[in-house]
KOLMAR-680926 format. One record per residue (C-alpha): x, y, z; residue in three letters. Coordinates in pm, 1 decimal. Layout:
<nodes>
+----------+----------+----------+------+
!       px !       py !       pz ! type !
+----------+----------+----------+------+
!        X !        Y !        Z !  Ala !
...
+----------+----------+----------+------+
</nodes>
This chain:
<nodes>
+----------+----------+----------+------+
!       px !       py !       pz ! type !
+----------+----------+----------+------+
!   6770.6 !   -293.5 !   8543.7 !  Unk !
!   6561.1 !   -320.4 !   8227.3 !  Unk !
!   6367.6 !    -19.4 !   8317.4 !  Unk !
!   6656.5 !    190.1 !   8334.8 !  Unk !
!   6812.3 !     87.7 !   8020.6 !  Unk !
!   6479.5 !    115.8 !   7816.9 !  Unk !
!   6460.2 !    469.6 !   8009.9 !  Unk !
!   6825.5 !    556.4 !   7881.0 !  Unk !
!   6787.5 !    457.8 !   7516.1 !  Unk !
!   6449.0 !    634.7 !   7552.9 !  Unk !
!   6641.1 !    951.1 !   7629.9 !  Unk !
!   6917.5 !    908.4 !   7352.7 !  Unk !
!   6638.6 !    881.5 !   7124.5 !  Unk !
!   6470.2 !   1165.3 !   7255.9 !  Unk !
!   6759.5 !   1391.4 !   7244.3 !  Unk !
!   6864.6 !   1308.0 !   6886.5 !  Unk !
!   6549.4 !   1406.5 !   6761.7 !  Unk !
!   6575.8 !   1744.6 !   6889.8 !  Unk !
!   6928.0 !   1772.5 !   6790.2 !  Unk !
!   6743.8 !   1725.0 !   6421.4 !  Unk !
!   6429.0 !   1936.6 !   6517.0 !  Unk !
!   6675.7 !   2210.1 !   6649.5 !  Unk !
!   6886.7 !   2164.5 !   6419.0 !  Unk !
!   6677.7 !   2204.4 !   6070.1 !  Unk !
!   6452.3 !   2464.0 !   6278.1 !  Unk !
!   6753.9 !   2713.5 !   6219.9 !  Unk !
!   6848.4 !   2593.2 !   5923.6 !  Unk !
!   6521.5 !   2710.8 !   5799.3 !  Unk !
!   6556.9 !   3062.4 !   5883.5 !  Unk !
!   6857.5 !   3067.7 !   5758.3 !  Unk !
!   6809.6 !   2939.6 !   5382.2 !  Unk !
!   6528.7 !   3240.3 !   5449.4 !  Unk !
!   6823.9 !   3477.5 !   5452.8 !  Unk !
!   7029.1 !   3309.2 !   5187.9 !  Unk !
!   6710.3 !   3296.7 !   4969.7 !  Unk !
!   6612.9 !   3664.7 !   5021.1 !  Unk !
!   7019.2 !   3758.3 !   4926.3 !  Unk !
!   7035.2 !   3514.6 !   4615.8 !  Unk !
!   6708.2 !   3687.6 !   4470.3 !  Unk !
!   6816.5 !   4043.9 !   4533.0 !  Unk !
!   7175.2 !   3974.1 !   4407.3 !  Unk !
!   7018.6 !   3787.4 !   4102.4 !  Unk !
!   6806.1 !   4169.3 !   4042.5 !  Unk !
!   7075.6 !   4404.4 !   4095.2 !  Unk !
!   7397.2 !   4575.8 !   3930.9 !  Unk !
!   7575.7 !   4313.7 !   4038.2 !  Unk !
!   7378.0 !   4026.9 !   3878.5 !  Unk !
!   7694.2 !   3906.1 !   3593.7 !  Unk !
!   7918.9 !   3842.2 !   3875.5 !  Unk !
!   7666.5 !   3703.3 !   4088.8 !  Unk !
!   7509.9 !   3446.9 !   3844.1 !  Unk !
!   7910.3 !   3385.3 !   3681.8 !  Unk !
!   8011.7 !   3311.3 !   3981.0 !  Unk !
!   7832.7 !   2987.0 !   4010.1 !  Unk !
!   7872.9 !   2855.6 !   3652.4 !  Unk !
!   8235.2 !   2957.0 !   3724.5 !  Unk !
!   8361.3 !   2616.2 !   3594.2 !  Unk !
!   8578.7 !   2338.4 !   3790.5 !  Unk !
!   8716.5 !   1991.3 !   3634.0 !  Unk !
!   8515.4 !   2074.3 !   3320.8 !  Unk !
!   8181.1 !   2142.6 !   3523.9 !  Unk !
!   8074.8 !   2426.2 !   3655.3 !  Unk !
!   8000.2 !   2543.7 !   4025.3 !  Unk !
!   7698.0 !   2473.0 !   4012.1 !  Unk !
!   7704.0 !   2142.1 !   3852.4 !  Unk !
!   7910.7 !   1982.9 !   4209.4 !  Unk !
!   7726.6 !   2162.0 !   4448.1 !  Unk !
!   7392.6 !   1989.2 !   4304.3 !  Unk !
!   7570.9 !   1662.5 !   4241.6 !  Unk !
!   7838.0 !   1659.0 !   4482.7 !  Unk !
!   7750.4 !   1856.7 !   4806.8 !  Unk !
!   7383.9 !   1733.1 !   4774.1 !  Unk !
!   7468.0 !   1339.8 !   4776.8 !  Unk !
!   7580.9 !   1480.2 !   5097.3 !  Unk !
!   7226.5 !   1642.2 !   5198.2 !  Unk !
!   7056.9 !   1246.6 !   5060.8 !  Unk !
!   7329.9 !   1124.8 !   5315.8 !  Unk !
!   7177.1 !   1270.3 !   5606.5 !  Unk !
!   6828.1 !   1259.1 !   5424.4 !  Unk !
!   6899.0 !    791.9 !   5434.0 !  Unk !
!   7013.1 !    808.5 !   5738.9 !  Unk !
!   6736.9 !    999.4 !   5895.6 !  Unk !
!   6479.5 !    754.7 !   5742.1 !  Unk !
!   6711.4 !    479.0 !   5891.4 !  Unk !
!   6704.1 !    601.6 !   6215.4 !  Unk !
!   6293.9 !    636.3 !   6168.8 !  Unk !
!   6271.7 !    287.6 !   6097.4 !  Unk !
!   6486.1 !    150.3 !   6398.9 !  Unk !
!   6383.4 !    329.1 !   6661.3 !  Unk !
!   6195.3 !    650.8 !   6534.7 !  Unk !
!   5842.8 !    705.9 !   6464.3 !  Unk !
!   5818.5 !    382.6 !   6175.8 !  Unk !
!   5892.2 !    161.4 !   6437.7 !  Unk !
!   5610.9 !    119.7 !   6526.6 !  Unk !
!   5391.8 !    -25.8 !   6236.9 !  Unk !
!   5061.5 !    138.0 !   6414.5 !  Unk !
!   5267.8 !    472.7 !   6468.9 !  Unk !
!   5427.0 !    425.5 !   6129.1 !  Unk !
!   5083.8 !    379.4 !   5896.0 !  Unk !
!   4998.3 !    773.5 !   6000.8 !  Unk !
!   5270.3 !    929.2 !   5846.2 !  Unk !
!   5312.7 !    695.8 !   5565.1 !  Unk !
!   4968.2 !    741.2 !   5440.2 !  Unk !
!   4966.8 !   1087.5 !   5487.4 !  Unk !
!   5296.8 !   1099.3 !   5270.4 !  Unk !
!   5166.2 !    933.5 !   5060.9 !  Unk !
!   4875.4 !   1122.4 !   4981.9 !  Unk !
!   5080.0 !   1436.2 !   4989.2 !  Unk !
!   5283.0 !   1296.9 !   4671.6 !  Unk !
!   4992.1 !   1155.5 !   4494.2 !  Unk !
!   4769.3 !   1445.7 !   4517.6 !  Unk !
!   4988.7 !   1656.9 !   4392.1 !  Unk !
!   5154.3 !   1476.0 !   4143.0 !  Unk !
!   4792.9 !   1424.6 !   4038.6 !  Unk !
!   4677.2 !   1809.4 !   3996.6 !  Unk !
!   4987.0 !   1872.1 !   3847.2 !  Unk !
!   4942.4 !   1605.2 !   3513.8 !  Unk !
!   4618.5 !   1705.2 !   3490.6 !  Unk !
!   4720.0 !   1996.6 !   3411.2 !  Unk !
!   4959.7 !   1912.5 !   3183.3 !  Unk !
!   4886.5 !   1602.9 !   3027.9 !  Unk !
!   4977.4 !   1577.1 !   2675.0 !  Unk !
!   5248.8 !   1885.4 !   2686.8 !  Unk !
!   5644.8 !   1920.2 !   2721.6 !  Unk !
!   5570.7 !   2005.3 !   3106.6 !  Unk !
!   5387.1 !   1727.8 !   3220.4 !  Unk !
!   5776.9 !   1583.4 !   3298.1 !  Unk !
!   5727.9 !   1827.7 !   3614.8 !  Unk !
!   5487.6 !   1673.4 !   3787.9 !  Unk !
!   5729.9 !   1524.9 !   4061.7 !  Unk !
!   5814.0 !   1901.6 !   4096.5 !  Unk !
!   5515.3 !   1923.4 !   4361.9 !  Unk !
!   5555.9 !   1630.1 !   4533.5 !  Unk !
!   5804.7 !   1702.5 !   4759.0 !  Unk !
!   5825.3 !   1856.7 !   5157.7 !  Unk !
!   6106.6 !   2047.4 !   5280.1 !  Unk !
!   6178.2 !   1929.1 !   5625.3 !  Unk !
!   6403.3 !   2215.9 !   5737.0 !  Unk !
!   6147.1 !   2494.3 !   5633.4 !  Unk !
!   5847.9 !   2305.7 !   5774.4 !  Unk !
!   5966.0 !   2240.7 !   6085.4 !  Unk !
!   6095.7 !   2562.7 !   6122.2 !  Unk !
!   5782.5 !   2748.6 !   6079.5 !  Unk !
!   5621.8 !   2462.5 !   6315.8 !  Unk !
!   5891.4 !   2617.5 !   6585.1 !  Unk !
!   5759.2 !   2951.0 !   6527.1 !  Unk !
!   5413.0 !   2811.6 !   6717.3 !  Unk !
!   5623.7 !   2764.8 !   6970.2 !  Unk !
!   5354.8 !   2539.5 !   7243.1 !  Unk !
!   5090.2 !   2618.8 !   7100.7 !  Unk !
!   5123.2 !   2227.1 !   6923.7 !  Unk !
!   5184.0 !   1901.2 !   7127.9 !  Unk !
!   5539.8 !   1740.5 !   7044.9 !  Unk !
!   5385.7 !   1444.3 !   6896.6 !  Unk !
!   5284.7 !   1676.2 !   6595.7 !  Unk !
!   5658.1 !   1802.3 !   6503.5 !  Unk !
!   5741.3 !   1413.6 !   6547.0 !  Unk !
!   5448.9 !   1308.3 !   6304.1 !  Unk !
!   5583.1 !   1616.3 !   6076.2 !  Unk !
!   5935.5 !   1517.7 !   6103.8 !  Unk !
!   5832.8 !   1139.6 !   5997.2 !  Unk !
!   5597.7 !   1284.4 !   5695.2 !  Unk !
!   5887.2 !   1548.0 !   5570.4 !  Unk !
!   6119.9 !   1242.3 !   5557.3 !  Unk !
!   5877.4 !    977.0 !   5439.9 !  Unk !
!   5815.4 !   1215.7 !   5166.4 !  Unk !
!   6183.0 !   1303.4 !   5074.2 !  Unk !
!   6208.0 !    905.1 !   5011.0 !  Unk !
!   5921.0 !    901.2 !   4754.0 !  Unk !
!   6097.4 !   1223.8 !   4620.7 !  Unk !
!   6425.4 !   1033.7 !   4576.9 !  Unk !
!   6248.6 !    722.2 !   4403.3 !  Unk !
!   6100.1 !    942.3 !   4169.5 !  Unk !
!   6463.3 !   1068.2 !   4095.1 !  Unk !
!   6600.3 !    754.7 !   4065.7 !  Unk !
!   6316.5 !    623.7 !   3805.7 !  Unk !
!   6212.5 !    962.0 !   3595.6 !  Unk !
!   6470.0 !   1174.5 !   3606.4 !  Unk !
!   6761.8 !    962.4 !   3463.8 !  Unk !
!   6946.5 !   1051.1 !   3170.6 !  Unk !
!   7227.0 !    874.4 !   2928.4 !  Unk !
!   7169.3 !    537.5 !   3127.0 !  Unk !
!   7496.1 !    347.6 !   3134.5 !  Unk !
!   7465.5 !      0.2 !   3216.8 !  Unk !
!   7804.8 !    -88.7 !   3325.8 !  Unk !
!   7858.2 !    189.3 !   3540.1 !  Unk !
!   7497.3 !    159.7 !   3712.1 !  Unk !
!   7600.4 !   -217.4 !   3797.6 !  Unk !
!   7906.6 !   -102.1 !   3920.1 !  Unk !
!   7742.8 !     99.1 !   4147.2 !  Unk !
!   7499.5 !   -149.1 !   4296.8 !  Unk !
!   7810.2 !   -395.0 !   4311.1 !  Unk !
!   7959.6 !   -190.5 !   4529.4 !  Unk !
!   7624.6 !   -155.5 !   4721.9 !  Unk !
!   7638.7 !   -503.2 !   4758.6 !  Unk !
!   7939.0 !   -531.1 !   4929.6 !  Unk !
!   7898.6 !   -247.3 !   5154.4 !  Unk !
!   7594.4 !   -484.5 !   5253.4 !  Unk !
!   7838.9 !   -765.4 !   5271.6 !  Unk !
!   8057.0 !   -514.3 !   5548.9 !  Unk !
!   7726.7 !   -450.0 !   5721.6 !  Unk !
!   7637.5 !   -835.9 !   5759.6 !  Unk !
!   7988.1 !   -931.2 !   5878.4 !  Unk !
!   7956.7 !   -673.7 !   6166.9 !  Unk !
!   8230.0 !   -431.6 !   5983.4 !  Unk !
!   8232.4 !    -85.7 !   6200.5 !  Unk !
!   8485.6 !    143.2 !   6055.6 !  Unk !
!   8284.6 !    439.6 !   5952.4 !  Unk !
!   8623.5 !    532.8 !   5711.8 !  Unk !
!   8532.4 !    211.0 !   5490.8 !  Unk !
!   8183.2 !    255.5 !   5448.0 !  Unk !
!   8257.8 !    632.1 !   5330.2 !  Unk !
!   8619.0 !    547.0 !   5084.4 !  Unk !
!   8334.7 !    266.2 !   4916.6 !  Unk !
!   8057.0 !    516.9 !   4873.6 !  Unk !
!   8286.7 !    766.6 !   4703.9 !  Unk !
!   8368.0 !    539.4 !   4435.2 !  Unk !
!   7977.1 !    448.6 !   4412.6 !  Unk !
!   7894.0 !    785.4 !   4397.3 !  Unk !
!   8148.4 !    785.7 !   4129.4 !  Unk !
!   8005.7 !    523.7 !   3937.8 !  Unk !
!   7634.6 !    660.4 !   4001.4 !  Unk !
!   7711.2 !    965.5 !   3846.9 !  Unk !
!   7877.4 !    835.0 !   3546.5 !  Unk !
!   7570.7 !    577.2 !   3509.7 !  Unk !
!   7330.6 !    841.6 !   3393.9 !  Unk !
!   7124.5 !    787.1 !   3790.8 !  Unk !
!   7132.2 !   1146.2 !   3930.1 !  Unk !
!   7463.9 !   1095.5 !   4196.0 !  Unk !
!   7264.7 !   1206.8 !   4494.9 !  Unk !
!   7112.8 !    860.9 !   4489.1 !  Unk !
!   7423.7 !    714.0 !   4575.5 !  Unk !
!   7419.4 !    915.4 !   4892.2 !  Unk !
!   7064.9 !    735.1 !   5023.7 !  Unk !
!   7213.0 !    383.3 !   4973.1 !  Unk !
!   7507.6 !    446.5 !   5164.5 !  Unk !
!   7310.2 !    542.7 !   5436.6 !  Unk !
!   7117.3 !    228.0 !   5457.8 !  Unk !
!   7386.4 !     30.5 !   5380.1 !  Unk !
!   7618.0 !    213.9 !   5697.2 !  Unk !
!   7532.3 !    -11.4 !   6045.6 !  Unk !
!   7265.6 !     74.9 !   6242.6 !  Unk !
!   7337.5 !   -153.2 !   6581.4 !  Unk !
!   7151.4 !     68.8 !   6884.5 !  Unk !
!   7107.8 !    409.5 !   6952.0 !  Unk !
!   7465.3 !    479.2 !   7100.1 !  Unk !
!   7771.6 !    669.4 !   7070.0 !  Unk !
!   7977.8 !    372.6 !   6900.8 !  Unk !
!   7670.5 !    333.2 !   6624.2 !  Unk !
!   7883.3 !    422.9 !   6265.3 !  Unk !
!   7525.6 !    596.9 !   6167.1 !  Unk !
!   7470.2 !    743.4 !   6464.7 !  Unk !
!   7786.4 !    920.2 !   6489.9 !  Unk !
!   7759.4 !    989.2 !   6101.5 !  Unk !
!   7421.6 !   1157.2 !   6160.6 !  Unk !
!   7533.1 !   1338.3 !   6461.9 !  Unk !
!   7848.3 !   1509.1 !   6294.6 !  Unk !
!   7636.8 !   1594.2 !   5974.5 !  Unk !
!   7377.4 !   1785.8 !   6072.4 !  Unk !
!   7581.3 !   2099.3 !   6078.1 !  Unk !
!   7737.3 !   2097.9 !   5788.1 !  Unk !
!   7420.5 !   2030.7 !   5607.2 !  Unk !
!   7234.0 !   2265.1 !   5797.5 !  Unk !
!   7455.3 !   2552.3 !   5777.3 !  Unk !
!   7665.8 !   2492.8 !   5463.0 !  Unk !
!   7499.1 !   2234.6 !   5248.9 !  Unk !
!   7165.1 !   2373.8 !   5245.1 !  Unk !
!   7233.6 !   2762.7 !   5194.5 !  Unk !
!   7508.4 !   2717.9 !   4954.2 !  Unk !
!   7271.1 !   2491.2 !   4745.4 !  Unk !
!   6997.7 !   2798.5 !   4810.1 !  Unk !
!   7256.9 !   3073.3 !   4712.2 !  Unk !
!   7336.6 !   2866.5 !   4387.6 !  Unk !
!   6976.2 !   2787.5 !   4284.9 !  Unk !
!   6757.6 !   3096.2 !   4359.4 !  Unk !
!   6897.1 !   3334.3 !   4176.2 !  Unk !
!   6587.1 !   3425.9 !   4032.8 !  Unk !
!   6598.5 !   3760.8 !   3790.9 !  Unk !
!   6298.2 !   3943.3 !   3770.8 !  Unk !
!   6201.3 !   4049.7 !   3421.7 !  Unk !
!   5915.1 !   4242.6 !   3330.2 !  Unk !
!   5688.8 !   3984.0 !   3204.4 !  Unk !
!   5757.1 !   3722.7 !   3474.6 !  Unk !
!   5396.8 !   3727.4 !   3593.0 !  Unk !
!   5345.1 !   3536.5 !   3274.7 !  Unk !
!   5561.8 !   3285.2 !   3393.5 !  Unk !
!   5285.7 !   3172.3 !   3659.1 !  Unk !
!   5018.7 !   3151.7 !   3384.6 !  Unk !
!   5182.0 !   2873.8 !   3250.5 !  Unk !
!   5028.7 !   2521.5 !   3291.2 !  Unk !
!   5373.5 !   2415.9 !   3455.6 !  Unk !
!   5328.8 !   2674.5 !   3682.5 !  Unk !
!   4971.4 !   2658.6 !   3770.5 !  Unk !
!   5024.3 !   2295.1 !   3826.3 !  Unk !
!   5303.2 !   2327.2 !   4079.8 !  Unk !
!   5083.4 !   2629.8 !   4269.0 !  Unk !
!   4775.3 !   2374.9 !   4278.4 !  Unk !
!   4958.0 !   2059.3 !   4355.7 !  Unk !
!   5159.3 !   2231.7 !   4671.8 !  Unk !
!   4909.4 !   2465.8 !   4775.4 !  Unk !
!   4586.6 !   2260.3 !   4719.2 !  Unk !
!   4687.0 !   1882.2 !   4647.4 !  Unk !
!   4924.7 !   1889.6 !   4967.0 !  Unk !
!   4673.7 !   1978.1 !   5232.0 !  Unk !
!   4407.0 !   1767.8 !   5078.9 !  Unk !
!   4597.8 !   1439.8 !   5009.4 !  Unk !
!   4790.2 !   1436.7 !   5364.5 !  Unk !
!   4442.0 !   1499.0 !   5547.9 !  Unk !
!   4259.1 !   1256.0 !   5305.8 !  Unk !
!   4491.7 !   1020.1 !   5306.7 !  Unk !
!   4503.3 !    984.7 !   5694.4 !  Unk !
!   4126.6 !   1031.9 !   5759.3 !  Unk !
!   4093.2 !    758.5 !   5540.7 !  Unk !
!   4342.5 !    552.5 !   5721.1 !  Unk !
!   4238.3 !    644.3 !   6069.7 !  Unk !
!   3931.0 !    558.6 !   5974.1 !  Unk !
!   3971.3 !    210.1 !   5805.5 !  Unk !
!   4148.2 !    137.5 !   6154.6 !  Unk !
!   4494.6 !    117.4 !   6004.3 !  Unk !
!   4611.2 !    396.0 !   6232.5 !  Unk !
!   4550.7 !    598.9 !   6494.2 !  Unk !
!   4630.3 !   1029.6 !   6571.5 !  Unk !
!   4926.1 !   1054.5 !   6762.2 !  Unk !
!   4839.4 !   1215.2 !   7148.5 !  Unk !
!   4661.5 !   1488.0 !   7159.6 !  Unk !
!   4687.2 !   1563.4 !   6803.1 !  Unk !
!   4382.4 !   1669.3 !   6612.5 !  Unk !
!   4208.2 !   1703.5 !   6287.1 !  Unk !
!   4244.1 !   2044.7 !   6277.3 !  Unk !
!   4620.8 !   1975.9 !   6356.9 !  Unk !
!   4660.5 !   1764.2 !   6067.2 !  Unk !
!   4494.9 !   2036.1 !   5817.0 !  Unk !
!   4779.2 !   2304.5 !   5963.2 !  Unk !
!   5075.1 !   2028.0 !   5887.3 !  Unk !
!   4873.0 !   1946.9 !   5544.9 !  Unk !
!   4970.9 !   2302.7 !   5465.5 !  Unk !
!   5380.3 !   2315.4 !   5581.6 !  Unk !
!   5381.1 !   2016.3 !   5345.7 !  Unk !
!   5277.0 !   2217.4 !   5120.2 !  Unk !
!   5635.9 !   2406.9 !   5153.9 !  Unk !
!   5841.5 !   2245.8 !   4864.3 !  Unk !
!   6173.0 !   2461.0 !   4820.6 !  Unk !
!   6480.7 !   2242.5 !   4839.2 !  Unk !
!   6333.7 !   1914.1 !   4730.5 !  Unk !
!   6097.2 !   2073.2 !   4452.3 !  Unk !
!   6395.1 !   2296.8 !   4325.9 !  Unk !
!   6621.4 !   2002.2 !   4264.8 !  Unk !
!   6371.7 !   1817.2 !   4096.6 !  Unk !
!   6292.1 !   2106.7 !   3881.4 !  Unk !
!   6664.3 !   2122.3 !   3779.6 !  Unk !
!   6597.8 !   1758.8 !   3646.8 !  Unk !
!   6270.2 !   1773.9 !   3487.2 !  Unk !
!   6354.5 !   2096.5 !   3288.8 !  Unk !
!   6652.3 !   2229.9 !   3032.0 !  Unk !
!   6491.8 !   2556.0 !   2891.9 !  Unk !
!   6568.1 !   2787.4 !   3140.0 !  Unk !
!   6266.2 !   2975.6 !   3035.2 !  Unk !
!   6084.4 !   2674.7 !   3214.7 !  Unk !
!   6309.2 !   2646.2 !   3539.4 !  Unk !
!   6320.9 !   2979.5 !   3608.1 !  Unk !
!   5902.2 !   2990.3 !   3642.6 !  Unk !
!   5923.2 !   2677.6 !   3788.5 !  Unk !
!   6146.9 !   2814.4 !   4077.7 !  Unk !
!   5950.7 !   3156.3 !   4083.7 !  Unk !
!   5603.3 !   2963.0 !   4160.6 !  Unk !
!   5772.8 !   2715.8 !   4399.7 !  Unk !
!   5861.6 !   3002.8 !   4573.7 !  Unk !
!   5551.3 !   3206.7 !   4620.6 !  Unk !
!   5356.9 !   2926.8 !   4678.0 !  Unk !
!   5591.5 !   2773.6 !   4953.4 !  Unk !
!   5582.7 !   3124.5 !   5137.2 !  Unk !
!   5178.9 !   3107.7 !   5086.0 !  Unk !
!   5179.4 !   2795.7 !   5226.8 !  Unk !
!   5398.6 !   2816.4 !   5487.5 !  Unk !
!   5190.7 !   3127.8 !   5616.2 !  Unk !
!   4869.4 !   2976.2 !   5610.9 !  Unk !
!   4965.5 !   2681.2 !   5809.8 !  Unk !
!   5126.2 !   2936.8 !   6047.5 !  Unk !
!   4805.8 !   3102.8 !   6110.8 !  Unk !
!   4602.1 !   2797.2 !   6131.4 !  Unk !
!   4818.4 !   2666.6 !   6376.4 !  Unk !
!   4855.3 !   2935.8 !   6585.5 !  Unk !
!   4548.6 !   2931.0 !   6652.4 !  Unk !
!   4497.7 !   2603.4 !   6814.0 !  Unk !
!   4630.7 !   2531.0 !   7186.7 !  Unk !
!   4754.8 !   2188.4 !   7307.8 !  Unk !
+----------+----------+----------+------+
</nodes>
């Protein structure tokens, strides 16, 4: 009897990771596409009404302003309760399992972060260094897809648990260096009502419609606290009840019904409105710049060093051990897909940077270097067999 329930959780876990794998594997190729569009649109005759378009303006902000503060606390949603779901019953559940991915996410911020204020210590730029840092899940996985079974499973499940470990550093960072007017009443606002959603999780409160009318108004109050809003979205997540892996679960089902949206809506609007890059004539001088040469060393060079450092180190010291059938040459390949920034690096970038001068080189070299990145670990991984 035990057997067959541990054997039918086993399989609900199973197939929600897949759901995930399956589902950012497409979104992947898709924010390809929307990227590809935005940057064309952004370079032709059309460019005004492309680029108006999204600082058309809305309640006094424009377009652009609620997709990146509104729509995204959305993305952070799914983002918490991903990491939620890791910690339960994923990958982090196991504190052997768990040590792998957590140093190598670790290294992969450091690093990076590291290379990047180097070079740019003691200049207006050095602000960017959490600009690097980041992994985006939905084009690293979806690259890892393109390998096809070439790579054991237990690699896209120690990728999945990096991409996410790393989006939570990502949003710490946010939430401590990238905060701006700081209101002190409103921020305390916001964690009161954090409190209490607690409060609803402790007293075995269900009703998904609660959790979600309560982190409204804390988004509400995040935003007007001077904490980027998007923050708001990650601690509704872990405050929303994770009971078992079933279909009654309020985070479960939450989880389950947004990873379309964010796959196919979220994500490519937020691409469509943020990589409009225009191409002027002297915007290979853009990636001369110390800002830029920090973000092309810290994802191309300080991710695939810090994530394969940073788990030799711990494999090593006994902390951890390579998932099955998973090798060294394995964990270079994934060192590299971290090295795919995009989403995460392009928000941040929005934060760390006003001249648009800055952004605009910032986005160009995330870019290029995420493509690099993504094609090297491509080739180095198709070249391995399970």
């Amino acid at each position: 009897m035990v057997a067959r329930v541990v054997r039918k959780n086993y399989k609900k876990i199973t197939g929600l990771f897949f759901d995930f794998f399956e589902s950012e594997k497409t979104s992947g190729v898709l924010l390809i596409v929307c990227t590809v569009f935005s940057i064309l649109m952004a370079n032709s005759s059309g460019r005004s009404l492309y680029i108006g378009t999204w600082h058309y303006e809305i309640l006094g902000h424009s377009l652009q302003y609620w997709i990146n503060d509104g729509l995204m606390a959305i993305f952070f949603l799914l983002i918490g309760l991903e990491i939620e779901r890791e910690i339960y019953v994923g990958e982090l559940s196991n504190r052997q399992n768990a040590l792998l991915p957590i140093a190598a996410a670790i290294g992969g911020m450091a690093t990076p972060a590291l290379f990047h204020f180097l070079l740019n210590r003691e200049t207006a730029t050095v602000h960017g260094a959490g600009i690097p840092m980041a992994t985006d899940i939905a084009f690293a996985l979806g690259i890892l897809s393109l390998v096809g079974n070439k790579v054991p499973t237990s690699l896209k499940v120690f990728l999945a648990a990096l991409a996410i470990i790393d989006d939570l550093g990502a949003i710490i960072v946010i939430a401590v260096f990238y905060v701006t007017d700081f209101s002190l009443i409103y921020f305390t606002l916001a964690l009161a009502i954090f409190g209490l959603l607690l409060l609803l999780n402790r007293c075995n409160i269900n009703r998904l419609s609660v959790y979600l009318i309560l982190g409204g108004i804390m988004w509400f109050f995040m935003l007007k606290s001077g904490v980027h809003a998007t923050i708001a979205g990650v601690l509704l997540a872990f405050a929303i009840p994770f009971r078992q892996i079933r279909n009654n679960s309020p985070s479960y089902r939450l989880q389950h019904f947004l990873h379309k949206p964010v796959a196919f809506f979220i994500m490519p609007i937020f691409a469509l409105a943020n990589t409009g890059i225009t191409l002027t004539g002297n915007w290979a001088e853009g990636l001369a710049t110390s800002n830029s040469l920090g973000i092309i060393a810290g994802l191309l060079g300080g991710k695939p060093l810090g994530i394969f450092l940073f788990s030799y180190l711990s494999v090593k010291a006994g902390l951890s051990k390579l998932p099955n059938r998973v090798g060294w040459k394995h964990i270079i390949s994934v060192g590299f897909l971290g090295g795919i920034g995009f989403t995460m690096s392009i928000f941040i970038t929005l934060l760390a940077f006003g001249d648009s001068t800055v952004v605009e080189s910032s986005k160009l070299s995330i870019l290029l270097t995420s493509v690099l990145s993504g094609t090297i670990g491509f080739m180095l991984l198709s070249r391995q067999s399970t």
